[in-house]
C-alpha positions in Angstrom: 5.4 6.0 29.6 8.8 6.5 28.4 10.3 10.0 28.1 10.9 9.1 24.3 7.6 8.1 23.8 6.1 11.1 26.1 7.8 12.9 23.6 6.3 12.1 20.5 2.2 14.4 19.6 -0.3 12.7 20.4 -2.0 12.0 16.8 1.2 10.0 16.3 0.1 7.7 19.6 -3.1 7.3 18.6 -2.0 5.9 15.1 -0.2 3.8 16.4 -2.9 2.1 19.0 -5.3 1.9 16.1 -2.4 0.2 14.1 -1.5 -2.3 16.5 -5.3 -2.8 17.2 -6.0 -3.3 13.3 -3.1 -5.3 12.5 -2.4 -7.2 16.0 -3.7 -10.6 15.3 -2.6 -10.3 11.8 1.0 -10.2 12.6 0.9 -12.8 15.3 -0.6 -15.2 12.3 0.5 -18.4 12.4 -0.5 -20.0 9.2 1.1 -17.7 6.6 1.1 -20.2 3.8 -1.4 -18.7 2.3 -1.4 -14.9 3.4 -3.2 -11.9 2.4 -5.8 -13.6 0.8 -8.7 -14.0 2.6 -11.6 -14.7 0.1 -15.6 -14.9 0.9 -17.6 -18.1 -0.5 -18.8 -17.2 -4.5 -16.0 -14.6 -5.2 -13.3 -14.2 -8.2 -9.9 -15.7 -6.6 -6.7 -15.6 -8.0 -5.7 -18.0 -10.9 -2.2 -19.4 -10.5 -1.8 -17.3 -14.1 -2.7 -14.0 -12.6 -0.5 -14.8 -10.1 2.6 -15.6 -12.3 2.0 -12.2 -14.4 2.9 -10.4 -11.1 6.3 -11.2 -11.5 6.5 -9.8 -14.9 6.1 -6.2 -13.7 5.6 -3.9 -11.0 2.4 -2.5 -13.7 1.2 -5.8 -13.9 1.2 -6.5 -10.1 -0.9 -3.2 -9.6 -3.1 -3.5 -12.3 -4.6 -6.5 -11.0 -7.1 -6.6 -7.6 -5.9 -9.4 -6.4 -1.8 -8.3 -6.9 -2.5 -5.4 -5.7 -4.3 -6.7 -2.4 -1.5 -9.1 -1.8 1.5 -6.2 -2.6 -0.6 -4.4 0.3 -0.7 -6.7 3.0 2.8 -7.3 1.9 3.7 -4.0 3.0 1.6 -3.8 5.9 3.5 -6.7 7.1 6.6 -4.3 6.5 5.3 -1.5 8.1 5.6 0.7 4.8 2.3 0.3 3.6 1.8 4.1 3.2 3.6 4.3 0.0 0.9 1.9 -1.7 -1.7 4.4 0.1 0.3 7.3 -1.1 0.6 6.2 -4.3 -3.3 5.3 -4.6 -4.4 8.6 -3.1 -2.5 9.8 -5.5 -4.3 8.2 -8.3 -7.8 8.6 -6.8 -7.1 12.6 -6.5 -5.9 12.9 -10.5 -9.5 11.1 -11.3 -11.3 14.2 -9.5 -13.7 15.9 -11.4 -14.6 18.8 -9.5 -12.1 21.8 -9.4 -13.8 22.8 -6.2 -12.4 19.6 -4.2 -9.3 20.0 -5.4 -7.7 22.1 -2.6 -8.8 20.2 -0.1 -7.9 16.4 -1.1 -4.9 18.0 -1.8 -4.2 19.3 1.6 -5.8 16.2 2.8 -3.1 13.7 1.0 -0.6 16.5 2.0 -0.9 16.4 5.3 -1.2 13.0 5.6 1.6 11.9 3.6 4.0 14.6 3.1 3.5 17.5 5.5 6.3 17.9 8.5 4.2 15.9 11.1 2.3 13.8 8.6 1.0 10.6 10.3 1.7 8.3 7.4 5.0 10.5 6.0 6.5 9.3 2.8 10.0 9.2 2.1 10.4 11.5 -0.4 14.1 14.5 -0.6 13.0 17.9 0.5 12.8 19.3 -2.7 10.4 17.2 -4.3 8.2 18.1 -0.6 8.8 21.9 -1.3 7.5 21.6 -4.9 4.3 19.7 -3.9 3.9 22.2 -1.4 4.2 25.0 -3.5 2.0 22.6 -6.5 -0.4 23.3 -3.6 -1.1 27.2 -3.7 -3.0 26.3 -7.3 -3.6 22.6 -7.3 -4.4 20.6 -10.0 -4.6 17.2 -10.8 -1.1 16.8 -11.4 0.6 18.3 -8.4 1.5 15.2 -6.7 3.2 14.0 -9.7 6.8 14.1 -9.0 6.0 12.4 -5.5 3.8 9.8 -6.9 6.5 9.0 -9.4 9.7 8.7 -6.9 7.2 6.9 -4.3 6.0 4.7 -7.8 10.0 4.3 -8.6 10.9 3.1 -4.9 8.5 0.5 -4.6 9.1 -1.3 -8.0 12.9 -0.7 -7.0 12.6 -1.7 -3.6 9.5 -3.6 -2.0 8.2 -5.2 -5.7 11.7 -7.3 -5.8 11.2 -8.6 -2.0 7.6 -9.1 -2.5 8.5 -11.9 -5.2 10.9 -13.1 -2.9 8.4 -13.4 0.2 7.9 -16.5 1.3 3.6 -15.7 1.1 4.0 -14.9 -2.6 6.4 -18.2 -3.0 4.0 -20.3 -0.8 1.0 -18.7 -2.7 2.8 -19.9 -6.4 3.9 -23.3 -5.0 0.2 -24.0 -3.9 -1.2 -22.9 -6.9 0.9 -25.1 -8.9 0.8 -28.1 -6.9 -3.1 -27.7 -6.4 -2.8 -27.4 -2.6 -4.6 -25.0 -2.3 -6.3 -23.6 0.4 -10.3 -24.5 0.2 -11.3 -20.9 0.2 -9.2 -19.9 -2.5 -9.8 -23.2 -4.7 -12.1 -22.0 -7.2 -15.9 -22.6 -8.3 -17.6 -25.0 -10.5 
């Protein structure tokens, strides 16, 4: 192994074996015309509708399964597919109910996304990573909130734009609108 590599903990390795793994034949895909859609026989696909409203916002684009399956695999494809996980941890933790699990989903998502050696770090400044630490001590429902947002903020700045400029959301529209669709996304009678 390399000294650089040799270098780096051990959780951080095995992340990335199970990555690679996961996501090996996915990015060696050779038929990307209609990507990150893969759809069983008898279920709700995409209407070529739907699929426009993506472009009118980022909210749009999350708000629907289907956008926000595609935006995903997008960013899997990037390799920054944590903010996405980020940002829906984050909205999974402010629907929790129980006071009691509070502290630890919040150290959960912490250490998983914002903590020094987090395996799927965020890029977020250093002070909004001290106040979510310190949000920590008492957590509540909104203690991710500033990181959520600037995380939220980047990715309609940043990844939403070249999403609508990827060739698989292009590819996707054009095939829609042509009716070349791929047989397992064509829908139902």
């Amino acid at each position: 192994m390399c000294k650089g590599l040799a270098a780096l903990p051990a959780s951080y390795l095995e992340r990335v074996k199970e990555f690679k793994a996961r996501f090996g034949s996915f990015l060696q895909r050779q038929d990307w015309s209609l990507p990150f859609l893969p759809y069983k026989e008898g279920k709700p696909r995409p209407t070529l509708e739907e699929c426009l409203q993506w472009k009118e916002s980022f909210e749009k684009l999350l708000s629907s399964k289907h956008g926000l399956y595609a935006f995903r695999a997008f960013l899997i494809s990037e390799f920054s597919e944590e903010n996405i996980a980020f940002y829906l941890a984050c909205e999974d933790f402010k629907k929790t109910r129980s006071a009691a699990k509070l502290p630890s989903k919040a150290e959960r998502i912490f250490n998983e996304f914002i903590g020094t050696e987090a395996p799927r770090e965020v890029n977020i400044d250093h002070e909004t990573q001290d106040i979510t630490k310190a949000n920590l001590l008492h957590p509540t429902t909104s203690c991710f909130e500033k990181a959520q947002h600037l995380i939220y903020i980047l990715m309609e700045k940043d990844c939403y734009p070249r999403y609508l400029r990827s060739a698989g959301y292009r590819d996707l529209i054009s095939q829609l609108t042509f009716g070349k669709q791929h047989p397992m996304c064509q829908k139902k009678a």
